[in-house]
C-alpha positions in Angstrom: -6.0 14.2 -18.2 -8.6 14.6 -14.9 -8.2 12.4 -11.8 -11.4 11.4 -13.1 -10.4 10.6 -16.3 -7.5 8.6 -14.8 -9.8 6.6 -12.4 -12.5 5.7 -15.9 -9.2 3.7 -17.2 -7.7 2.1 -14.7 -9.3 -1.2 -13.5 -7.8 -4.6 -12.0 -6.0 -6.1 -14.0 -6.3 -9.8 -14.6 -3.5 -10.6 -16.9 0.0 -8.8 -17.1 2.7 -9.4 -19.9 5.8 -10.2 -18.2 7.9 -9.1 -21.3 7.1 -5.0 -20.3 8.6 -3.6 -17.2 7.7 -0.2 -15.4 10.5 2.1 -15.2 12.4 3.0 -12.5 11.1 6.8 -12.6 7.6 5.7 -13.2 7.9 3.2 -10.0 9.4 5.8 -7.7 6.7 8.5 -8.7 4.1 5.6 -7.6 6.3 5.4 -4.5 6.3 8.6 -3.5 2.6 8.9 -3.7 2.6 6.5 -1.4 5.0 8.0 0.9 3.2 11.1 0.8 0.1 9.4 1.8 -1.9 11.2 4.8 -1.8 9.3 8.6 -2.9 9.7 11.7 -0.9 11.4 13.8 1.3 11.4 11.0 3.3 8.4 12.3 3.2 6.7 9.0 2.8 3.1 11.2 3.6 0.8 7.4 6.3 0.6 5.2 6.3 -0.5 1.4 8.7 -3.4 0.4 9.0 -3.7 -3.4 9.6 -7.1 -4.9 10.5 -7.5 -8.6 12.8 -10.4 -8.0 11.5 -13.2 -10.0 12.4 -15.7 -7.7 10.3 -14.2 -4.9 7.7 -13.9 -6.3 7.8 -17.6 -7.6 7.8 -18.5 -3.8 5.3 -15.7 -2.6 2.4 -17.3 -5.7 1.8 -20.1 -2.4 -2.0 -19.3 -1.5 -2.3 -16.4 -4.0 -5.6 -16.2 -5.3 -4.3 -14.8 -9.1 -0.8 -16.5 -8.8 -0.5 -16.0 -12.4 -0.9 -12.0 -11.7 1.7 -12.3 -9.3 3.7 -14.3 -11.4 3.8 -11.5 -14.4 3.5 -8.3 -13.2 6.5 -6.0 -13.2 6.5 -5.2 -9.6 4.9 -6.6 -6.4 4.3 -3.7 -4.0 3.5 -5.1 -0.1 1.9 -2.5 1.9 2.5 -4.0 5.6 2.4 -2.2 8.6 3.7 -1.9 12.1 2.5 -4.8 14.4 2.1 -2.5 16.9 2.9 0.6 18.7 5.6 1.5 21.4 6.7 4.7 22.9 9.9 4.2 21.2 8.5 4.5 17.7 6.7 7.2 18.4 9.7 9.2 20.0 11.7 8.2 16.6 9.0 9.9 14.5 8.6 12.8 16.0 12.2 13.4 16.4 12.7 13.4 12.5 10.0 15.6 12.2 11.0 18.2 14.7 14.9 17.7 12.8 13.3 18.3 9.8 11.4 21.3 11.2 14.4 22.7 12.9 12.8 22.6 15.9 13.8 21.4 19.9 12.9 17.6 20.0 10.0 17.2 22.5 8.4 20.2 21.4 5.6 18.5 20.4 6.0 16.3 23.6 2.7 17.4 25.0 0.5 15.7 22.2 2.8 12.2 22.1 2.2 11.9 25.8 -1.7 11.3 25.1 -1.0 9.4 22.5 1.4 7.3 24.3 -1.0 6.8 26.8 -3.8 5.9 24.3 -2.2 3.6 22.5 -0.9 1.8 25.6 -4.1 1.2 26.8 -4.7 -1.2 24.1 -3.9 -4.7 23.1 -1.2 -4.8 19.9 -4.2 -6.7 18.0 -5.7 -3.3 18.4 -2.6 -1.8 17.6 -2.3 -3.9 14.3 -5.8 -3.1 13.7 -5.3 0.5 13.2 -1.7 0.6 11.7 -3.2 -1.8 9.3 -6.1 0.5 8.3 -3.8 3.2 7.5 -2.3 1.2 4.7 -5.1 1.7 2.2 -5.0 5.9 2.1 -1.5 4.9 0.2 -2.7 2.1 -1.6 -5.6 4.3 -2.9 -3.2 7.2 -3.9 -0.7 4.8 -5.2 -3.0 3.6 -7.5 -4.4 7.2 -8.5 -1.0 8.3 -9.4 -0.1 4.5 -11.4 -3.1 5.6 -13.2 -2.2 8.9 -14.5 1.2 7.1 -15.6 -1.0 4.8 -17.6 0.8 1.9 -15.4 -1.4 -0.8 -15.0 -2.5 -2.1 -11.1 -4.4 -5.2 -9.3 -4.9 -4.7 -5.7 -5.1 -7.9 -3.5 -6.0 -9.2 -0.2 -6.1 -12.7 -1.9 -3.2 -13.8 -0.9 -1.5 -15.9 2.3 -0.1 -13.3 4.9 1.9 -15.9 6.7 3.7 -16.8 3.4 4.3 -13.3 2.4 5.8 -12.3 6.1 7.8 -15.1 6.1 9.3 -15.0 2.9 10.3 -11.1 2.9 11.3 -11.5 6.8 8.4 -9.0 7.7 8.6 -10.4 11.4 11.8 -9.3 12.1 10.8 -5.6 10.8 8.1 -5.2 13.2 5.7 -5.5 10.1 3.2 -7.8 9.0 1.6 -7.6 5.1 -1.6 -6.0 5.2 -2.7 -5.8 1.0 -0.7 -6.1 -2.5 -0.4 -3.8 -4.9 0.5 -5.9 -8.7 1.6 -2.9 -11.4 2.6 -3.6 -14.7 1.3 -3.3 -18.2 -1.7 -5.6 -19.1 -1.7 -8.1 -21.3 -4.4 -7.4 -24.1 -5.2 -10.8 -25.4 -5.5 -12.5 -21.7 -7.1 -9.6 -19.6 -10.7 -10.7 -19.9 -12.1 -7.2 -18.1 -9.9 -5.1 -20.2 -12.1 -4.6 -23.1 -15.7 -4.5 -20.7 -17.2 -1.3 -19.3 -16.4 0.4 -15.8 -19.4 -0.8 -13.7 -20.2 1.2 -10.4 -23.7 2.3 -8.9 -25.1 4.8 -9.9 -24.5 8.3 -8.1 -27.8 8.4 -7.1 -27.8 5.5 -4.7 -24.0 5.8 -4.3 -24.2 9.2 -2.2 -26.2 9.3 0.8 -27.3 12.9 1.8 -28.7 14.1 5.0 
């Protein structure tokens, strides 16, 4: 199968059976995608919580806009991210990477001076603003890689923010929920769209070129 191919069948699901689960292999791979999801600067600024409690998700269906989706899917995926940057943060990621790389730490001290400096010129709504932004490279490959597993997604911004950070705590991480990602397996009586055509505009008007 093409990426292409993958991207024709998948399409947001509007009703999941609760009875089928994905598997933990499956979720991790969709995980990982994530995780390997470009950023700037390559801070990574978000985090992915994964809820497939029952009973939190029963709480987190306040002010969803498909609570029923919520409700049945196998796994809730929150893509939140940092609620803002600090100096500290920024010395933690770069010391990882220059463990990982076997290299001094503050070798690449040079560029996370300027970026120090950038980002403390700004407000943390600014911060948020950007962190949050970041989120949807690794929901988009998330869902690329659910869909060459043939596991079933709905991505959503329809849902309360405040509910969702206060249920999962997200405050006290630093994070605050920026989109959802439901996966599962649809549910082929219920999900209305399931049996329609992919609609997009056409190429032609799609691509702009100069």
């Amino acid at each position: 199968m093409s990426l292409i191919e993958d991207l024709n069948w998948r399409h947001a699901v509007k009703a999941y059976d609760p009875a089928k689960k994905v598997s933990e292999e499956d979720l991790n791979k969709i995980l990982e995608s994530a995780r390997l999801a470009p950023t700037s600067s390559g801070l990574q600024p978000f985090r992915v919580i994964v809820v497939e409690n029952q009973e939190l998700k029963e709480k987190m269906v306040q002010g969803a806009l498909n609570p029923e989706v919520m409700r049945d899917s196998s796994h809730v995926l929150v893509f939140a991210a940092w609620d803002s940057y600090s100096d500290e943060k920024i010395d933690k990621v770069y010391d990882h990477h220059t463990d990982v790389r076997d290299l001094p730490r503050g070798r690449f001290s040079s560029y996370t001076d300027k970026i120090k400096e950038m980002y403390g010129a700004q407000t943390p709504e600014e911060h948020f603003a950007h962190t949050a932004r970041q989120t949807y490279i690794a929901l988009g490959l998330a869902m690329a890689q659910a869909a060459e597993l043939r596991v079933d997604t709905t991505p959503a911004e329809g849902f309360s923010n405040e509910v969702v950070d206060e249920i999962l705590g997200l405050g006290k991480l630093g994070l605050k929920s920026v989109s959802l990602l439901y996966i599962g397996y649809r549910d082929e009586n219920n999900d209305w769209l399931s049996h329609m055509k992919k609609v997009r505009i056409p190429m032609e008007e799609f691509i702009i070129k100069m």
